[in-house]
PyMOL CGO cylinders between C-alpha atoms (Angstrom):
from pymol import cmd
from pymol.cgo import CYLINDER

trace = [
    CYLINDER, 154.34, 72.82, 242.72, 154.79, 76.26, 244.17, 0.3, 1, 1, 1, 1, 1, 1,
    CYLINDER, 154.79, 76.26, 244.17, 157.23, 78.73, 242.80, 0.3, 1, 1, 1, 1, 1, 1,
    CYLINDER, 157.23, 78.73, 242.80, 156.94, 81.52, 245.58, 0.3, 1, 1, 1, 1, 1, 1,
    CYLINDER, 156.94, 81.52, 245.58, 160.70, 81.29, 247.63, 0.3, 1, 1, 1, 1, 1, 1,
    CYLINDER, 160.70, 81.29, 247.63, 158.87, 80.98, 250.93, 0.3, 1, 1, 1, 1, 1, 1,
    CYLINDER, 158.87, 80.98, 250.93, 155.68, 78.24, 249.79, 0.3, 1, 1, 1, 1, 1, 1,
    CYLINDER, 155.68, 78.24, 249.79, 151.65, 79.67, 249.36, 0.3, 1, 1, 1, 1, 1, 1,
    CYLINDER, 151.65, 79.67, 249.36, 151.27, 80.35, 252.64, 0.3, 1, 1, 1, 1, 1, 1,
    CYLINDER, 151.27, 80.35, 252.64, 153.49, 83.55, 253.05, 0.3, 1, 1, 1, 1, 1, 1,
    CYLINDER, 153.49, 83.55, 253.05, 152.19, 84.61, 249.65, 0.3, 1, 1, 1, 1, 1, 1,
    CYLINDER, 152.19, 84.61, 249.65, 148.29, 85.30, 250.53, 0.3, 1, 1, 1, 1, 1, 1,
    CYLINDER, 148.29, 85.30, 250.53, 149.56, 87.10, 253.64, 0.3, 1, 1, 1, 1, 1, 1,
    CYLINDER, 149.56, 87.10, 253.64, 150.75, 89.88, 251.94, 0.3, 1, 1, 1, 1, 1, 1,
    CYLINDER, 150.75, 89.88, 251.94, 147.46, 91.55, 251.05, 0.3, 1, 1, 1, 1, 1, 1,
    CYLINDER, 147.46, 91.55, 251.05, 146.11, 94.65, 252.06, 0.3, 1, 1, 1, 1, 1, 1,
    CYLINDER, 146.11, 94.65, 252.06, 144.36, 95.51, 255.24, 0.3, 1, 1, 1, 1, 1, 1,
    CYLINDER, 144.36, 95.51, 255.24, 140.84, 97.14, 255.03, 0.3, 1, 1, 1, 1, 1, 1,
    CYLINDER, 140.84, 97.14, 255.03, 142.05, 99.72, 256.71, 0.3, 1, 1, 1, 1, 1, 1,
    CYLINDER, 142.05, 99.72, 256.71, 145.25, 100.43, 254.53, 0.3, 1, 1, 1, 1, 1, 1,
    CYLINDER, 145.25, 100.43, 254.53, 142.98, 100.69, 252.40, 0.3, 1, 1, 1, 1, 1, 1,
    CYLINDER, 142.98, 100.69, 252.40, 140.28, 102.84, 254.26, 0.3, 1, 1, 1, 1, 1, 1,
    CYLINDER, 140.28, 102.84, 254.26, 143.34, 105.41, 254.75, 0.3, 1, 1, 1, 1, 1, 1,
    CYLINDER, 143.34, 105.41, 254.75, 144.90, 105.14, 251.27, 0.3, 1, 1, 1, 1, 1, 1,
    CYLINDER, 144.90, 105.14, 251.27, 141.44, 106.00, 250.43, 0.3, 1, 1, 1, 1, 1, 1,
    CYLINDER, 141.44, 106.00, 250.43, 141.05, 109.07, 252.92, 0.3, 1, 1, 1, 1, 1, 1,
    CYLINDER, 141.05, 109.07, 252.92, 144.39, 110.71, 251.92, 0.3, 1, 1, 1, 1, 1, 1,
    CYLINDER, 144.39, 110.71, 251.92, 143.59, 110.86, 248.20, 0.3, 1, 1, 1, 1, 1, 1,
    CYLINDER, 143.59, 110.86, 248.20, 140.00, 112.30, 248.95, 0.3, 1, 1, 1, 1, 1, 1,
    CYLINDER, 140.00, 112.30, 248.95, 141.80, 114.86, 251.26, 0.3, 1, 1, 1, 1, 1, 1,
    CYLINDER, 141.80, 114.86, 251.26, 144.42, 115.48, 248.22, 0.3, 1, 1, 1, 1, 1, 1,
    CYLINDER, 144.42, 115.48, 248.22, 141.75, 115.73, 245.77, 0.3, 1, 1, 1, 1, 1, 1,
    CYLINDER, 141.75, 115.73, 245.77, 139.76, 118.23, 248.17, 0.3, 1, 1, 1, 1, 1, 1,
    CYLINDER, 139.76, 118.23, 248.17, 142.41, 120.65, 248.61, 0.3, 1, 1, 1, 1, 1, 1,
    CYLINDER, 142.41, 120.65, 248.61, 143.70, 120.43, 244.92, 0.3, 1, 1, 1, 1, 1, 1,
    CYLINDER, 143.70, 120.43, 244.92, 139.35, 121.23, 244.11, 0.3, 1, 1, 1, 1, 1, 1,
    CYLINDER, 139.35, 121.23, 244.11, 139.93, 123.60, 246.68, 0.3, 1, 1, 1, 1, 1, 1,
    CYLINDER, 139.93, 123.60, 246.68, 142.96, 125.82, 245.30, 0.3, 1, 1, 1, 1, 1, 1,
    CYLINDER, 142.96, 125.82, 245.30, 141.47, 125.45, 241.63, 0.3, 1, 1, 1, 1, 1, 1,
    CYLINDER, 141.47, 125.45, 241.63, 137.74, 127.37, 242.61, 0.3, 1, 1, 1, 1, 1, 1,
    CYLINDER, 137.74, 127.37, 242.61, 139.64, 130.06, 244.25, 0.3, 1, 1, 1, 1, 1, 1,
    CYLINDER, 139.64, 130.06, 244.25, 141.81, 130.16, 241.15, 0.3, 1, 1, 1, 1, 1, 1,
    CYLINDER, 141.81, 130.16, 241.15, 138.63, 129.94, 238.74, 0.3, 1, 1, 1, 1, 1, 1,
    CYLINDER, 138.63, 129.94, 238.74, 136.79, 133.04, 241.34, 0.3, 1, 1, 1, 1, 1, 1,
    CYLINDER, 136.79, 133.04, 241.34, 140.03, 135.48, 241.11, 0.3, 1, 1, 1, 1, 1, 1,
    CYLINDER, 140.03, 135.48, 241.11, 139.86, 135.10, 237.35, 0.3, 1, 1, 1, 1, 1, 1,
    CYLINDER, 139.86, 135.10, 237.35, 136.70, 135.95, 237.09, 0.3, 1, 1, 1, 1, 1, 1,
    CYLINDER, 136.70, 135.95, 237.09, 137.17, 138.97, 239.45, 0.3, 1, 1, 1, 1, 1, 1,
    CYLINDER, 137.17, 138.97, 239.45, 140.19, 140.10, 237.12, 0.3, 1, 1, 1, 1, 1, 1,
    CYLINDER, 140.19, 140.10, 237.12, 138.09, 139.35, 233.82, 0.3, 1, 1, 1, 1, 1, 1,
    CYLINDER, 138.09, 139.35, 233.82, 134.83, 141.93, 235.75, 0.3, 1, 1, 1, 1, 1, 1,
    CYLINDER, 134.83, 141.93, 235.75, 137.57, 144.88, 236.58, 0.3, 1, 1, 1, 1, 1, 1,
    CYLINDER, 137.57, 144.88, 236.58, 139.34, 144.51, 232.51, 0.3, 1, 1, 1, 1, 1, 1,
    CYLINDER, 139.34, 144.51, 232.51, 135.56, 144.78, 231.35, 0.3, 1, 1, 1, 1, 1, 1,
    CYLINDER, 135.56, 144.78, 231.35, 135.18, 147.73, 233.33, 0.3, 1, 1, 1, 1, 1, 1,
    CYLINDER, 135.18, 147.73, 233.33, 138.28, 149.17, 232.85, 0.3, 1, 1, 1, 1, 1, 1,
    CYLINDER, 138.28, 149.17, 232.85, 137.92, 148.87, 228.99, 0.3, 1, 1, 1, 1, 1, 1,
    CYLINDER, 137.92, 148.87, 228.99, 134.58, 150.42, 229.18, 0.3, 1, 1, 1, 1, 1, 1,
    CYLINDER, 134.58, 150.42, 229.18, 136.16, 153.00, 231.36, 0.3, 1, 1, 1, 1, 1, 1,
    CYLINDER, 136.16, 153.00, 231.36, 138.53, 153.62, 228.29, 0.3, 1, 1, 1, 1, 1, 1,
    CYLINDER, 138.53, 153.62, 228.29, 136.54, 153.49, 225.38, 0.3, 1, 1, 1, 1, 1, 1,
    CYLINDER, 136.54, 153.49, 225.38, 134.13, 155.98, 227.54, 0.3, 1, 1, 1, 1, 1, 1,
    CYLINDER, 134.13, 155.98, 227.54, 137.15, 158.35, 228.04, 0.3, 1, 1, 1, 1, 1, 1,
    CYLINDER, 137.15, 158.35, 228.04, 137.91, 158.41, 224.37, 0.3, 1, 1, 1, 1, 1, 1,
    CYLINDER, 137.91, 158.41, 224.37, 135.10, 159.10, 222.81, 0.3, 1, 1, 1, 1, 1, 1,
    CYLINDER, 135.10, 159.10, 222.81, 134.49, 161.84, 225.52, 0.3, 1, 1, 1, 1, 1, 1,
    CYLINDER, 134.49, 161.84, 225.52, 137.64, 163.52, 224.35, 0.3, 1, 1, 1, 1, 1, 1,
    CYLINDER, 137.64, 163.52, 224.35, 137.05, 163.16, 220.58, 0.3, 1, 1, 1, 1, 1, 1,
    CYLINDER, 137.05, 163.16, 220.58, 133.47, 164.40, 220.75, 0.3, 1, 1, 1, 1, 1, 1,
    CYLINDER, 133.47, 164.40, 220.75, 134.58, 167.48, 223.44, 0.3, 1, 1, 1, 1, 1, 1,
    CYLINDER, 134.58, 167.48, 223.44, 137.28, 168.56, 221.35, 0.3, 1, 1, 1, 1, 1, 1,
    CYLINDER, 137.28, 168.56, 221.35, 135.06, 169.01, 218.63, 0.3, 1, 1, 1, 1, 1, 1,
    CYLINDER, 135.06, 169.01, 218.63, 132.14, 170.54, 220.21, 0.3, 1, 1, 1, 1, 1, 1,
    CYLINDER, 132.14, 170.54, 220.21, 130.62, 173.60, 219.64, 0.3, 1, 1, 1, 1, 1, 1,
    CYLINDER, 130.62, 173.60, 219.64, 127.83, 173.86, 221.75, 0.3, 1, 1, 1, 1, 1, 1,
    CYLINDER, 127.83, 173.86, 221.75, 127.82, 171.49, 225.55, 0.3, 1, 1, 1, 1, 1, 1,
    CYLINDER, 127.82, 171.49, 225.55, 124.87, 171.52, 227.64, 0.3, 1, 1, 1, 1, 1, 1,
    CYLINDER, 124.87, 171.52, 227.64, 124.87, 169.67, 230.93, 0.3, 1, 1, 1, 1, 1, 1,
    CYLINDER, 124.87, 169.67, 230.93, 121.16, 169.27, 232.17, 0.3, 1, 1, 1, 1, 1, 1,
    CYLINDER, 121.16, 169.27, 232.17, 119.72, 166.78, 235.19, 0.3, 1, 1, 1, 1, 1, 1,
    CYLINDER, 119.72, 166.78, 235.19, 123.39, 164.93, 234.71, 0.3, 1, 1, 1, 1, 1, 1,
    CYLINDER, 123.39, 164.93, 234.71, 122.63, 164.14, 230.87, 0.3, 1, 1, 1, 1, 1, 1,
    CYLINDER, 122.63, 164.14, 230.87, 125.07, 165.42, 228.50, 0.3, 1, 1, 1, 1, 1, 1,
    CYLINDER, 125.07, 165.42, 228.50, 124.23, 167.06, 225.19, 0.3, 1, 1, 1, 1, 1, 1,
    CYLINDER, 124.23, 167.06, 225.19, 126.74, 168.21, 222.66, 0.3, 1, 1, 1, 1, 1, 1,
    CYLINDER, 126.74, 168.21, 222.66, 127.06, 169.90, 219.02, 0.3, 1, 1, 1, 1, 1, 1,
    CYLINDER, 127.06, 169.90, 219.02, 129.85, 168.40, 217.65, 0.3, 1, 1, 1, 1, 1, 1,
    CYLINDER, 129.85, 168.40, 217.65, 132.36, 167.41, 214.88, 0.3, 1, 1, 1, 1, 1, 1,
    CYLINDER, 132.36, 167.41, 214.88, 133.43, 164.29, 216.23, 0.3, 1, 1, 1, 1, 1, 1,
    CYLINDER, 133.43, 164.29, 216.23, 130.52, 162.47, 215.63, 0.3, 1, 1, 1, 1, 1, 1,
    CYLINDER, 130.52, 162.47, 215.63, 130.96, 158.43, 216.11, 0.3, 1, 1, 1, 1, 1, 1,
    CYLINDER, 130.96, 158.43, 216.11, 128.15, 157.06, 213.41, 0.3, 1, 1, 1, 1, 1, 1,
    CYLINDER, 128.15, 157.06, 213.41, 127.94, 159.86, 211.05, 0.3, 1, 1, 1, 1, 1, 1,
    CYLINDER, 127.94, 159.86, 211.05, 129.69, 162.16, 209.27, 0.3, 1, 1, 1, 1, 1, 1,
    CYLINDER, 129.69, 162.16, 209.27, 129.93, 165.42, 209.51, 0.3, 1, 1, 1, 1, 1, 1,
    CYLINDER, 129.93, 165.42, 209.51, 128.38, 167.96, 212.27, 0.3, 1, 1, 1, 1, 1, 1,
    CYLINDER, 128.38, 167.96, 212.27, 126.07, 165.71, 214.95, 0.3, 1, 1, 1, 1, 1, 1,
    CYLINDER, 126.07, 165.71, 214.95, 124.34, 166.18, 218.13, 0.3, 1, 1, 1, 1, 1, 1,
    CYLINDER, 124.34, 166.18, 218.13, 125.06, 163.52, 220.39, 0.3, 1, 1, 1, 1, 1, 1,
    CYLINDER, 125.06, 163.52, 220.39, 123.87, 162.88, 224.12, 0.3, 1, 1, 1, 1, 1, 1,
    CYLINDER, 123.87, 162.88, 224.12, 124.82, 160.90, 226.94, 0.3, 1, 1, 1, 1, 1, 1,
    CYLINDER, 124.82, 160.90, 226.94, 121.70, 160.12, 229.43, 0.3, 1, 1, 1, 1, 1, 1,
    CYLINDER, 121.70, 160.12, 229.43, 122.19, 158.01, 232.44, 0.3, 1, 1, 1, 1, 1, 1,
    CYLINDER, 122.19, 158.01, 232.44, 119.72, 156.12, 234.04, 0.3, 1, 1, 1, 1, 1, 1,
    CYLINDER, 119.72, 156.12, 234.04, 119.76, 153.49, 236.68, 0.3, 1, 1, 1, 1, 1, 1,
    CYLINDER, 119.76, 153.49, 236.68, 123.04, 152.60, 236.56, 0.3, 1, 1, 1, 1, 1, 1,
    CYLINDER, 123.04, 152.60, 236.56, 123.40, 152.15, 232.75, 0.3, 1, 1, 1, 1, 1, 1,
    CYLINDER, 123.40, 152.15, 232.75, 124.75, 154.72, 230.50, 0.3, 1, 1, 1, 1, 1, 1,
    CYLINDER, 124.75, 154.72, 230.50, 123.31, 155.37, 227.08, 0.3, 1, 1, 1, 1, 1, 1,
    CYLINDER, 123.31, 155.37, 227.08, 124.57, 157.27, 223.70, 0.3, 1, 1, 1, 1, 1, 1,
    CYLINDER, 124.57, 157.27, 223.70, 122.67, 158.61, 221.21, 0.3, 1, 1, 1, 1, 1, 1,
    CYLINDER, 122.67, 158.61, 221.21, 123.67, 160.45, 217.90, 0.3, 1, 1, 1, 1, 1, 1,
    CYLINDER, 123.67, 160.45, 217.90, 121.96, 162.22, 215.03, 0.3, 1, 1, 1, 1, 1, 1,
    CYLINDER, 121.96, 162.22, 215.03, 122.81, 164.44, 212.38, 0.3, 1, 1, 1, 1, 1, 1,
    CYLINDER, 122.81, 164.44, 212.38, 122.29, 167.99, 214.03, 0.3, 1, 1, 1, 1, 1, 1,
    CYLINDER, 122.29, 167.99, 214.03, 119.99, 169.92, 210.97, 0.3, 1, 1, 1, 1, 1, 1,
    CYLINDER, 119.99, 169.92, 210.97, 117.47, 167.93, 212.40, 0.3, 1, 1, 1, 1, 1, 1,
    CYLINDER, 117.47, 167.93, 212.40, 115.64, 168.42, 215.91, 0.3, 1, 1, 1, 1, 1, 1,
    CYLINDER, 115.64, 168.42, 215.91, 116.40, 170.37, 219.17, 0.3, 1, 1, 1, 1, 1, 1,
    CYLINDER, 116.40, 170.37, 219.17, 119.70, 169.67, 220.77, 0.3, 1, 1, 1, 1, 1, 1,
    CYLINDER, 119.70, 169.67, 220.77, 118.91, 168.02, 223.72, 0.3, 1, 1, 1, 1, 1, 1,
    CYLINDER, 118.91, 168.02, 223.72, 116.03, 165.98, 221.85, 0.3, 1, 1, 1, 1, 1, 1,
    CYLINDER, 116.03, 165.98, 221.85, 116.88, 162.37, 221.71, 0.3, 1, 1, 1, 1, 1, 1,
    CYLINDER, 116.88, 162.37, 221.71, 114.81, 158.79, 220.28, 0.3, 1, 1, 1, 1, 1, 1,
    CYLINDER, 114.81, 158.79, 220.28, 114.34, 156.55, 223.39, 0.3, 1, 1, 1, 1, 1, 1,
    CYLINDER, 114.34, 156.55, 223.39, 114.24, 153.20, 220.69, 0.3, 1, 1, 1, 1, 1, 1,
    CYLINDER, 114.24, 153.20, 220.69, 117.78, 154.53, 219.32, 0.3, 1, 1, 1, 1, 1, 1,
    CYLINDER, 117.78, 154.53, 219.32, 119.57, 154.94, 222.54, 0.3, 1, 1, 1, 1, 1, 1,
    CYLINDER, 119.57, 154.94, 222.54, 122.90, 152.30, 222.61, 0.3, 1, 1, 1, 1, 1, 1,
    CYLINDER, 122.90, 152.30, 222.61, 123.82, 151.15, 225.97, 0.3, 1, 1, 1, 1, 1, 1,
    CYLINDER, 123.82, 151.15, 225.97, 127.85, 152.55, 226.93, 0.3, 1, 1, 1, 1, 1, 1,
    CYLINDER, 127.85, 152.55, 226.93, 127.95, 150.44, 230.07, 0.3, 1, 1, 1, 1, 1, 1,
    CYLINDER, 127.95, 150.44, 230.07, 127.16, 149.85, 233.49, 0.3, 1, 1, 1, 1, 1, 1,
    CYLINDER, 127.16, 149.85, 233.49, 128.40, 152.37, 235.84, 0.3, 1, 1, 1, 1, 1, 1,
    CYLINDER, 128.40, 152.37, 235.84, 128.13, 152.62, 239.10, 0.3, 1, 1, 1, 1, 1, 1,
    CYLINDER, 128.13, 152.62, 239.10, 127.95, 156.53, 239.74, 0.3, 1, 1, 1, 1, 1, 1,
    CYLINDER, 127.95, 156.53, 239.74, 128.18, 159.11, 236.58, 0.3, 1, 1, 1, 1, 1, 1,
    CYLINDER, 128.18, 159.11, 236.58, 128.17, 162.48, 237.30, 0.3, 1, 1, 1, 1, 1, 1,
    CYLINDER, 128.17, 162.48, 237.30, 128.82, 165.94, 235.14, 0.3, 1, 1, 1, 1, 1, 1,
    CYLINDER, 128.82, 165.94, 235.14, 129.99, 169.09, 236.17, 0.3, 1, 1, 1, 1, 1, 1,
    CYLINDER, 129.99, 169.09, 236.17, 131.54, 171.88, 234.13, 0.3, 1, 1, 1, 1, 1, 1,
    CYLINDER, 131.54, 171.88, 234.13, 133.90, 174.57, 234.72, 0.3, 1, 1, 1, 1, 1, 1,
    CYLINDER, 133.90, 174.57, 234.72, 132.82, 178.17, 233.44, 0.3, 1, 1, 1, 1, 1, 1,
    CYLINDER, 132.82, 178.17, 233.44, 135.29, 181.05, 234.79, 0.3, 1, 1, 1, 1, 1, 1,
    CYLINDER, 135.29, 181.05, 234.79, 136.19, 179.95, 238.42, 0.3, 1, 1, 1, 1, 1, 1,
    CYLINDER, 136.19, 179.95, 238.42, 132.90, 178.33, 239.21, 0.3, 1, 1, 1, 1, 1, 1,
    CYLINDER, 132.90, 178.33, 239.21, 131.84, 174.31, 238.87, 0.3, 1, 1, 1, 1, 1, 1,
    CYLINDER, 131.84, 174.31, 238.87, 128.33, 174.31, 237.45, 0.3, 1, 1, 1, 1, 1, 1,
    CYLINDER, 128.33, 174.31, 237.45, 125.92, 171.11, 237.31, 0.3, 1, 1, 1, 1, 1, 1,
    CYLINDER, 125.92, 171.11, 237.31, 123.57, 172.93, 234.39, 0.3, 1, 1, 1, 1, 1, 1,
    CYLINDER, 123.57, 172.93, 234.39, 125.36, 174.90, 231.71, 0.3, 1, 1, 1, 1, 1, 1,
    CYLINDER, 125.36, 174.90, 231.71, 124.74, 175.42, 227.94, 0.3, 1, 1, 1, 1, 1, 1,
    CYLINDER, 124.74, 175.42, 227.94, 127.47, 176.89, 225.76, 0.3, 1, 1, 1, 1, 1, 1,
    CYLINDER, 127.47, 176.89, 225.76, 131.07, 176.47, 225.94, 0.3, 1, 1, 1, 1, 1, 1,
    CYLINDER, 131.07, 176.47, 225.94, 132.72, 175.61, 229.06, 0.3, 1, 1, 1, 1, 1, 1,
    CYLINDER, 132.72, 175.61, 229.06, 136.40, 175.84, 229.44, 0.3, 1, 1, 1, 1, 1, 1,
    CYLINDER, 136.40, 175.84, 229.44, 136.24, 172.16, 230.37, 0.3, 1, 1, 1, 1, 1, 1,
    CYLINDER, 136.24, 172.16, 230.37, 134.19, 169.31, 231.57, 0.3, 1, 1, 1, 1, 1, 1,
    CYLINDER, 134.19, 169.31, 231.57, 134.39, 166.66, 234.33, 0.3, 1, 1, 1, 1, 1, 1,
    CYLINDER, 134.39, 166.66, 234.33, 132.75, 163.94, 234.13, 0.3, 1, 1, 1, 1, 1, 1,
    CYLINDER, 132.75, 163.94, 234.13, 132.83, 161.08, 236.84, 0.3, 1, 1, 1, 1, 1, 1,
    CYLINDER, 132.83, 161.08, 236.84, 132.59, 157.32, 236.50, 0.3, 1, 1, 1, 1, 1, 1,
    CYLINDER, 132.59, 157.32, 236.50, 132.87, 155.23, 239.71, 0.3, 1, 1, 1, 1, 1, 1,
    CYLINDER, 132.87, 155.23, 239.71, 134.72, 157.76, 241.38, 0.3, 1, 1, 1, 1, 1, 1,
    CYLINDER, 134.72, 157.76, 241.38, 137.32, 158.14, 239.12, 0.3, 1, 1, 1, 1, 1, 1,
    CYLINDER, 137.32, 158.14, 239.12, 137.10, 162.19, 237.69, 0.3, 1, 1, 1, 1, 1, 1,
    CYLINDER, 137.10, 162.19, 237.69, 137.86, 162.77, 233.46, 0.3, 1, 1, 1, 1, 1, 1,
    CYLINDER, 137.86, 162.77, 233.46, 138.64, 166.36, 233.02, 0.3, 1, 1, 1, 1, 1, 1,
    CYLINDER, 138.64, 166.36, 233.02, 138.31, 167.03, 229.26, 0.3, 1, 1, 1, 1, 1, 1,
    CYLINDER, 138.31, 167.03, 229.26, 139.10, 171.07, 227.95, 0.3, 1, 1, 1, 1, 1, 1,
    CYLINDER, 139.10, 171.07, 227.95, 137.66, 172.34, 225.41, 0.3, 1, 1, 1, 1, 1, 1,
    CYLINDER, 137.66, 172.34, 225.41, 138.77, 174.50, 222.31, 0.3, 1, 1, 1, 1, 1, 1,
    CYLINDER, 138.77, 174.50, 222.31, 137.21, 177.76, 221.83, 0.3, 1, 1, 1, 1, 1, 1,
]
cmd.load_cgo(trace, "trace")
């Protein structure tokens, strides 16, 4: 005996269509497309944001040590847009150190030694740590009223230029 209100054969009539089915079907894939969709443009602007903080940190820490080592120079020479300094605020050792900044295709390098020891703008190619990746560095420093791209002594400051962005560090005589 049957329980259904109208008998069996109203019952198997109220299946799906195929193609309730085939649409059902093509409006989730559509759904799950543009969801996918919105979620790798959400993913690619992240990763954009997390490239600029990386450089802007490098940017930073860059800055910084530029204005620690500057202020405690004695002795700057800008040569071939390398950057050699005497100074007191040396980063690995203590004391008085020479310290250089050489850039090369696109990377920046530091190197630091304890100054007794070698010429100035002498440097260890195997001890040379990697700053970061810049696209454009450039040095130039201010001696009376004129710029200069080559200079060794004491400039009354020094402007250095990372992706078009200008540091302008003075120095204390």
């Amino acid at each position: 005996m049957c329980l259904c209100p109208s008998g069996c054969k109203n019952y198997f009539r109220r299946a799906f269509t195929l193609v309730e089915v085939l649409v059902v079907i093509a409006l989730l894939g559509l759904v799950f497309s543009l969801l996918s969709l919105s979620f790798s443009e959400g993913i690619r602007s992240s990763l954009g944001l997390v490239s600029l903080s990386e450089e802007l940190k490098q940017k930073a820490v860059l800055f910084w040590d530029l204005q620690r080592k500057i202020l405690g120079a004695k002795r700057i020479r800008v040569e071939g847009g390398n950057l050699f300094m005497l100074t007191s605020g040396g980063s690995l050792y203590e004391g008085f150190v020479k310290c250089a900044y050489i850039y090369r295709d696109g990377v920046l390098y530091y190197y630091e030694f304890p100054f007794p020891y070698g010429a100035m703008d002498e440097y260890e190619e195997d001890k040379l740590m990697e700053v970061g990746k810049f696209e454009e560095f450039s040095l130039k420093v201010k001696s009376g009223n004129r710029y200069l791209e080559s200079f060794d002594g004491l400039p009354e400051e020094v402007v250095v230029t990372v992706n078009g962005q200008e540091m302008v560090f003075t120095t204390i005589k």
